[in-house]
N, C-alpha and C positions, 0 to 999 in steps of 0.2 A: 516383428516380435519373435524371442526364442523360447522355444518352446523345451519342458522337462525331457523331450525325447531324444532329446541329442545324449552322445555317450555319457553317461554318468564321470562326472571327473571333479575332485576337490582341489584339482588346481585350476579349474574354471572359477572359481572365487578369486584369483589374484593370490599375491602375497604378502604377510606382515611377519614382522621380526621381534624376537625376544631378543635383546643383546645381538650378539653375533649369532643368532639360531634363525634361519629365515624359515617361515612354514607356509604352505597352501593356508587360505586365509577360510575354511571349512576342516574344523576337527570333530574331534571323536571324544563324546563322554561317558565316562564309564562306568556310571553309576549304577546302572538299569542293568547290568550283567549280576548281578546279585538276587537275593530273595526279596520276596514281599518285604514292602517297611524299609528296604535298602539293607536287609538283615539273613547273613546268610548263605546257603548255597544257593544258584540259580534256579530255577525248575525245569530249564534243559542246559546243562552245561555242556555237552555240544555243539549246542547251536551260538551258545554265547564265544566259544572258543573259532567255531564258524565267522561271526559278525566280524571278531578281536583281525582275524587273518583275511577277510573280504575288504574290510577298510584299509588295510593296503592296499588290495589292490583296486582301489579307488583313489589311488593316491593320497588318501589321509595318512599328514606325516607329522598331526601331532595330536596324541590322544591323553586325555586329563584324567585323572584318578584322584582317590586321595586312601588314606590308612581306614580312615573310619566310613570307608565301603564296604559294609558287609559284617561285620568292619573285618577287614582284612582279604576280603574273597576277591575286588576285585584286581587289586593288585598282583594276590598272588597267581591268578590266571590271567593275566596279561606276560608275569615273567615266564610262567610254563609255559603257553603258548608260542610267544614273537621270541624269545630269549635262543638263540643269540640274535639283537636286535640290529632289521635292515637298515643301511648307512642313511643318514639324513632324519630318520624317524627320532621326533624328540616326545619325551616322556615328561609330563608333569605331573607332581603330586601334590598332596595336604596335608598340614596337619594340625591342630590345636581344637579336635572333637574328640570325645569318649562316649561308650554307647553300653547304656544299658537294656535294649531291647527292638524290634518295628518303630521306627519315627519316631524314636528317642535321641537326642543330641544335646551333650553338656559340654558347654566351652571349656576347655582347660589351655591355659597358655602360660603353665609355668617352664620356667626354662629346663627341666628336668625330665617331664612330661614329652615337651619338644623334642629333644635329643631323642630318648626312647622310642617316640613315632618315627621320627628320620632312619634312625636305626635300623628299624622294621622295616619299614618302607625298601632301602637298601638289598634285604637280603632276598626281600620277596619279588623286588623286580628286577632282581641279579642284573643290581648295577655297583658301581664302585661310586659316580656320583651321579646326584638329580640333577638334570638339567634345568629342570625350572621344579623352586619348592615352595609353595603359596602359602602366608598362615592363612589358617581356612577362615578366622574369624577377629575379631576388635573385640568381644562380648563378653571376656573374663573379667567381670568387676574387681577379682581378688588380686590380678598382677597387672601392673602397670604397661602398658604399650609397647614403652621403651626395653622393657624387661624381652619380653616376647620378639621384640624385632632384632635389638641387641644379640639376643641368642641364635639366631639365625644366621646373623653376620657373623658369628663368631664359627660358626660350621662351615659357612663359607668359605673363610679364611681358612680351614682343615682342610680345604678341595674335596669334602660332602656334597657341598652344592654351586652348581656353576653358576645360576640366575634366579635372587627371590623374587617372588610376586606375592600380591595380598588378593583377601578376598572377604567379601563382604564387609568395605570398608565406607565412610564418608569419605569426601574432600580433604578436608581437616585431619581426619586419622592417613591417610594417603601421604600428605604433607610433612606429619610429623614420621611417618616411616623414612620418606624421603630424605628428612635429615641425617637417617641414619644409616641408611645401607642405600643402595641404589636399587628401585625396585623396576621389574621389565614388563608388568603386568598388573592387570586388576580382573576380577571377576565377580559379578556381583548379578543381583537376580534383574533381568530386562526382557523385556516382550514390547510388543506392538500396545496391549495393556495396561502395561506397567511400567511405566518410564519414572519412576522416583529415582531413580538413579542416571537420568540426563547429568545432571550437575557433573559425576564425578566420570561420564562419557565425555565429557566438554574437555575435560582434565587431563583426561587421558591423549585426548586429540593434541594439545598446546603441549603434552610431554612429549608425544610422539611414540606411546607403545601402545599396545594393544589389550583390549577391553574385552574380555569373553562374559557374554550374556550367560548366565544360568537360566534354568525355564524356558528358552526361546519359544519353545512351540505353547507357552500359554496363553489362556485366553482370559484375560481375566475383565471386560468389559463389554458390554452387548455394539459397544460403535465398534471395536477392533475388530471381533467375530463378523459382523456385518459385512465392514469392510473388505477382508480375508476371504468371505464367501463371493462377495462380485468380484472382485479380481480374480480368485482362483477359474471362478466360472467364465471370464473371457480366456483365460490361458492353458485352459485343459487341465489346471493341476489342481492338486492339493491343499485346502486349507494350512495346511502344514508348509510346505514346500514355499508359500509364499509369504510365511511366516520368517523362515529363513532367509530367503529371496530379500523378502522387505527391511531385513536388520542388517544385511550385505549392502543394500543399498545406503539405508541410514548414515552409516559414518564407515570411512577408509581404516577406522583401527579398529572398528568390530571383528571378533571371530567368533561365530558360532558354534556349539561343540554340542549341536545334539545328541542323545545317547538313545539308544535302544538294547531293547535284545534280540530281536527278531531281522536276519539277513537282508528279508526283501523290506523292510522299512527301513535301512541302512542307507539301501540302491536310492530310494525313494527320497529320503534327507540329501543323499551327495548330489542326486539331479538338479534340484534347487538351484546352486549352482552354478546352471546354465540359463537361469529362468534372469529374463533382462526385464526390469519392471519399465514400462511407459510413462510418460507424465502426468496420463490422465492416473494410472495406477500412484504413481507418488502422493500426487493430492490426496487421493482419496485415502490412502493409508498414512496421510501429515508424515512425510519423510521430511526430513530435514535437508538430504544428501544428496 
């Protein structure tokens, strides 16, 4: 059995590839580097500018963001920080939310809107282009799908954006992206918990890209939490950590991209890691993998 104490390393998870972008298959998300509600400035923004520059040297080499963090906060300290950015490290964003306030989020995915967020996005992560640029959502009732993904391709084609990815999508909406641009990604909300999006994990697997969990460390049912606690408690670790552990295991195109703000619960996600689940551990947490 291996245990969280071996050297913390996010290339202890293996690797998976966006396009031609290969990453440690444990990233960094960046949401939690912001205020209350995802709104805002952080309430230690040194220590968040800490986390941003520890995660490399954990070898996280691919950390996810979007515009409407903060909105705008964590991008723009990601480019102060890492800017000019170490070779290999890929940056992924979002866009198609607008914020009026704490846990406030209104889809917008008009092709107009789009641009404007890529825009920003850009100058806030002093890049020239996004390596990977996800619409964050499917949920605009007022613009067609095709509209929103259409416009994406077409910034692509500008050499804006190297690789799009979607997120928070079905199968179906996934499918009809597919038709239109080539997408290298899906992210969508998964835990031990919540698996209503198996279906479009399976998807991802038969495409062959990679699936980033949102939420991982949730717990959103009394058997998962159960589960999570006996297992942590044979392996010395974390509820958490083998939350991680357990969605590494689950499928080869997982990557998990938890976020924090706080340095030593960074160490504590990247250890994970190194945590090798047993068989008796898989039953008991229904892996599939």
């Amino acid at each position: 059995m291996t245990t969280p104490q071996q050297l913390p390393s996010a290339a202890n998870a293996g690797t998976v590839s966006f396009g031609d972008l290969n990453v440690n298959r444990l990233g960094f998300g960046a949401m939690r580097i912001t205020g209350e509600g995802i709104w805002g400035e952080p309430k230690n923004p040194a220590e968040a500018r800490r986390v941003l520059v520890r995660a490399l040297e954990l070898d996280v080499n691919l950390i996810d963001t979007a515009n409407s963090y903060g909105p705008e906060v964590s991008e723009r300290l990601i480019g102060e920080t890492l800017s000019p950015y170490k070779a290999g490290l890929v940056i992924a964003t979002k866009g198609g939310y607008t914020r009026t306030g704490p846990n406030k989020w209104k889809p917008d995915l008009k092709p107009e809107h789009l641009r404007a967020a890529l825009e920003g996005s850009l100058k806030r992560l002093k890049l020239e282009r996004i390596d990977v640029y996800q619409l964050h959502n499917a949920a605009d009732p007022t613009v067609p799908l095709a509209d929103a993904i259409g416009e994406l391709a077409i910034m692509q084609s500008e050499g804006k954006i190297r690789h799009v990815g979607v997120s928070n999508f079905t199968v179906a909406q996934l499918k009809e992206a597919f038709s239109i641009v080539k997408v290298v990604s899906v992210q969508n909300r998964f835990n031990l918990g919540d698996r209503t999006s198996q279906s479009v994990l399976e998807e991802c697997e038969r495409l062959g890209i990679p699936f980033l969990p949102w939420a991982p460390l949730g717990k959103s049912n009394s058997d998962a939490t159960t589960a999570l606690s006996n297992v942590a408690r044979r392996h010395g670790a974390t509820t958490g950590q083998i939350a991680i552990a357990a969605l590494l295991a689950h499928s080869p195109a997982m990557l998990p991209i938890p976020g924090t703000s706080r340095v030593a619960h960074l160490e504590e996600n990247v250890a994970a890691a190194g945590i090798e689940l047993t068989a008796q551990d898989r039953r008991e947490l229904s892996l599939t993998a």
